[in-house]
Every structure is written in C-alpha cells, then in structure tokens.
C-alpha distance (Angstrom), angle and dihedral (degrees) to the residues before:
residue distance angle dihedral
X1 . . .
X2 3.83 . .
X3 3.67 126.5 .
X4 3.83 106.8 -166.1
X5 3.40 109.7 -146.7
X6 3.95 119.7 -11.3
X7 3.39 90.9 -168.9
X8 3.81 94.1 76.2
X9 4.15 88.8 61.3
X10 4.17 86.7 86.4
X11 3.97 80.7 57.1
X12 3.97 86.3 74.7
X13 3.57 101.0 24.0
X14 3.78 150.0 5.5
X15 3.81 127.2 -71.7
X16 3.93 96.9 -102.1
X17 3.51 91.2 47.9
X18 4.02 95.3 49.4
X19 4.11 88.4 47.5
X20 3.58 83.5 48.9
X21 3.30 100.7 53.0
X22 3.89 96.7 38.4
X23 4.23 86.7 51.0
X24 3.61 90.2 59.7
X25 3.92 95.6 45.4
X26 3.65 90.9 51.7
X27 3.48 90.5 46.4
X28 3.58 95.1 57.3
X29 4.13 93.4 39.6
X30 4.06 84.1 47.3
X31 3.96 92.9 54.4
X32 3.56 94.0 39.7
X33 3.74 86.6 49.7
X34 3.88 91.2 -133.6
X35 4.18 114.1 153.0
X36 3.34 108.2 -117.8
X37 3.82 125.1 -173.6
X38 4.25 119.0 -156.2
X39 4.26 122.4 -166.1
X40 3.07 120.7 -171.1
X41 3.70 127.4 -170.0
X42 3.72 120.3 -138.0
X43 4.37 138.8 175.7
X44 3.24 121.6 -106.1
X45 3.40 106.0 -80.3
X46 4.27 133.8 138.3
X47 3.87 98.9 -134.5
X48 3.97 98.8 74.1
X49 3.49 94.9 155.0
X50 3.92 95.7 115.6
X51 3.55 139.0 35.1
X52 4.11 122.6 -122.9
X53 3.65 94.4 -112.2
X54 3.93 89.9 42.3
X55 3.77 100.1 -125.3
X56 3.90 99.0 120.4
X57 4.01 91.0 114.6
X58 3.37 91.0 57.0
X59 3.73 96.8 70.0
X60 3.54 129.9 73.5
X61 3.49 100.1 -137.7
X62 3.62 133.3 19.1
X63 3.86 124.9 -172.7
X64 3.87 120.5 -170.0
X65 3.63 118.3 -137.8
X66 4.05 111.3 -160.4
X67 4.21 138.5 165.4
X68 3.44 117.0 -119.4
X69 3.80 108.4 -140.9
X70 3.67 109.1 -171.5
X71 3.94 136.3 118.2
X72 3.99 95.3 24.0
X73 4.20 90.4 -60.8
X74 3.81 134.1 81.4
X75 4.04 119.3 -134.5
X76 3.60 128.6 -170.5
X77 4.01 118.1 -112.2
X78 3.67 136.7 -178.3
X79 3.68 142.3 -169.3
X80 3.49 141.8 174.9
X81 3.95 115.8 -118.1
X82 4.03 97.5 -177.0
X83 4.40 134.1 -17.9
X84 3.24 99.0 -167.0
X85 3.92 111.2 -137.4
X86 3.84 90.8 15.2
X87 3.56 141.7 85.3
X88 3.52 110.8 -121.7
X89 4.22 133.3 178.9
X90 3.89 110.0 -97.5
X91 3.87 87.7 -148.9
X92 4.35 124.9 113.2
X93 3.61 116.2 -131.2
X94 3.21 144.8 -166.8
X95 3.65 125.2 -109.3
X96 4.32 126.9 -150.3
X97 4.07 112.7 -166.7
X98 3.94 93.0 -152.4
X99 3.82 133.8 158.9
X100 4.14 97.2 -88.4
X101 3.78 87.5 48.2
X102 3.81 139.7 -93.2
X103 3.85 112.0 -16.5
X104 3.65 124.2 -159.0
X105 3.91 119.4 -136.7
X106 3.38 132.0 -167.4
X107 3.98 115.9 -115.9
X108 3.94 114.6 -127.0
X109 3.55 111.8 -127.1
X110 3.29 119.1 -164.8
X111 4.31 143.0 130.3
X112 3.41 91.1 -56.1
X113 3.91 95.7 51.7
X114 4.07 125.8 -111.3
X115 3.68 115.8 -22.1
X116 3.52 123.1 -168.2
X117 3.33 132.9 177.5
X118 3.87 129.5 17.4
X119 4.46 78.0 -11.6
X120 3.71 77.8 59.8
X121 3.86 103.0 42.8
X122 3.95 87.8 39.2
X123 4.05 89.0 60.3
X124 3.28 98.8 35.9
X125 3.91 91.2 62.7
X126 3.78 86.9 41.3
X127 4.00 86.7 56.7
X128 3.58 92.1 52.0
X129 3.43 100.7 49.6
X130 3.69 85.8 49.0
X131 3.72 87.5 60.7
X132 3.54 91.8 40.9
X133 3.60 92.4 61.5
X134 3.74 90.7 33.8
X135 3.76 77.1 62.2
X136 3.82 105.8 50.0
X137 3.57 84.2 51.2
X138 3.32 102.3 60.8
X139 4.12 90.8 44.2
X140 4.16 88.8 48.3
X141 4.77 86.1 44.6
X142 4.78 83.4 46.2
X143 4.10 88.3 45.9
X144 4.21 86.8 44.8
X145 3.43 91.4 45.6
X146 4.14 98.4 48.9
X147 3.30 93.1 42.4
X148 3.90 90.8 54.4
X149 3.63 83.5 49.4
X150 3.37 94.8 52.4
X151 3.68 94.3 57.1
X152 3.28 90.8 41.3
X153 3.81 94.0 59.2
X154 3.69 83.9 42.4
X155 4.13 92.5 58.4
X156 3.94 87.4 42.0
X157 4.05 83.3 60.3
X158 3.46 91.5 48.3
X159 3.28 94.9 47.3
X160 3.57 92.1 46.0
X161 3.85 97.5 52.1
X162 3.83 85.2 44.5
X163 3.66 94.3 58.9
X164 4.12 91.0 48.2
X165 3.40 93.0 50.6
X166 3.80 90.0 56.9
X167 3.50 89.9 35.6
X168 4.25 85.3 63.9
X169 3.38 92.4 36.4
X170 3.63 83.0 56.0
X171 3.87 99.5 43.2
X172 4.23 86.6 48.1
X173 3.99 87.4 48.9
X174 4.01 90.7 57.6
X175 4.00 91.0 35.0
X176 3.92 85.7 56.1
X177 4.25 80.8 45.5
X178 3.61 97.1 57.0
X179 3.76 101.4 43.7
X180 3.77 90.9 47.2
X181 3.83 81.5 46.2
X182 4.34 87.9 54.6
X183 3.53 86.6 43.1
X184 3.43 98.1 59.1
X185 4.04 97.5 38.2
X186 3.94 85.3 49.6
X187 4.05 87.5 44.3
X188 3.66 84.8 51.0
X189 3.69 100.6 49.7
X190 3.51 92.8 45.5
X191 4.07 93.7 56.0
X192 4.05 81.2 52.4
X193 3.82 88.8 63.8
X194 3.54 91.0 43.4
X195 3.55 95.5 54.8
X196 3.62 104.1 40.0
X197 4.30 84.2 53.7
X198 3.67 93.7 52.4
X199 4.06 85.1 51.5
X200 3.83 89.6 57.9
C-alpha cells in the first residue's frame, strides 16, 4: 500500500489527529503484515530528522530523497537515515531516472566535496586520464628499464669476452714461460755433459 504524501493529512486536520490516524493504519497494515510504503513531502530545509506529522519512528526504514544543486544543475540523491533490523551503507548516492529504471551512481568525493552529475562525469574522465597517463608511464619507465638491461647484459658480454681473451693471452704468456723454462733446464743439463767430457 502507498500513501502519497502524509504530509497533506494536517491539510484536513490537526497534527494529533493525522498521527492518530496514521498509528492506527499502520497498525492494521503491521498486523496484517501488508508492505506499506509512506512519502512525505517536505521544504527545503537541513534538519530532516523528523517528519511534519511526527511519525518517522514508526517506520522501519526511511530513505531521504534530496536535489543536488551545485555547478549550475540539480541531481537527484538519496540516503538511508535508519533500516531498522538491517545493515545498511551509510553512504549518499546519486540517483539517474532512465528508461530501464532508476540507476544508482556512486557520488565522487573528492577535495572539493561530492560531485554529482556532469561535476561527477567531468572528474571521472579527468581520473581516467590520470590513470591513463599514470599508465603510459609506467610502460615508457618497463621499456627504459629493459633496454638498460639489455645493454647492460650486452657490457657484461663484453666484459666477459674481454676478460677471456686476457685470460688466453695470459695462459699463452705462462705456456711461452714454461717452455722457455724447459729450454733452459735442458740447455743447462746439456752444458753439464759438455763440461764434465771436456774434463776427461
């Protein structure tokens, strides 16, 4: 059942009478568990924490419907101020009245506050460009860093055929040492004979 708005009730009678009268009908909806949604319409006005005909702690959950005025455009946003018996998200969004229904957006919070709306759409493309270039960074910092290690592995090679070509020039250098070193010891030993023939 929908009752569309309560707030007109004090239009044909006083406010006791319209709480009254509103106790009793949720009473009977209540016992003959029948779901029953209330509106009421209210000013503009910050304190929203009651309802004109002072039922709001009847029900057991009350959602606040409010325009958005900000940025030369007004949005739609809602909240939840209390589901009683169930956990509920303590965030406002933003609502879209579009051709498949009503669509719940997510509010941008950022320095500035919550921006809905084209606010909204406007910084959500900045954000992704951000990320976007965020992005291309990091690809253009990974293709720096491999191709520093490319020429790094390429300097290690060099390095590394450097050091075996010394390390054969080396090896050759002591070859060259030892065979001089056998020629001499056999020079040697054959002056030995020499001498010890020219003593007999």
């Amino acid at each position: 059942m929908v009752v569309d708005p309560i707030s007109n009730l004090n239009a044909v009678g006083t406010t006791y009478e319209a709480q009254m009268m509103l106790l009793r009908l949720m009473d009977f909806l209540k016992a003959r568990q029948i779901t029953s949604l209330f509106t009421d319409l209210t000013v503009a006005r910050e304190i929203i924490d009651q309802t004109e005909v002072g039922v709001s702690s009847l029900m057991d959950t009350w959602i606040v419907l409010k325009s958005i005025e900000s940025g030369g455009e007004r949005n739609r946003g809602l909240y939840v101020i209390k589901s009683r018996g169930m956990s509920h998200s303590n965030q406002s969004r933003e609502f879209l009245l579009t051709s498949n229904g009503v669509e719940l957006v997510d509010v941008y919070v950022g320095q500035e506050g919550v921006l809905t709306g084209t606010a909204r759409f406007v910084q959500e493309v900045k954000e992704k460009e951000r990320t976007l270039r965020l992005q291309q960074e990091l690809e253009s910092k990974k293709r720096e860093l491999e191709r520093k290690r490319r020429i790094m592995e390429l300097q290690i090679e060099s390095l590394r055929s450097q050091f075996e070509g010394d390390n054969e020039e080396l090896e050759t250098l002591i070859r060259s040492y030892e065979l001089a070193e056998n020629r001499l010891d056999k020079t040697s030993l054959r002056m030995g004979e020499m001498r010890k023939s020219d003593g007999i």
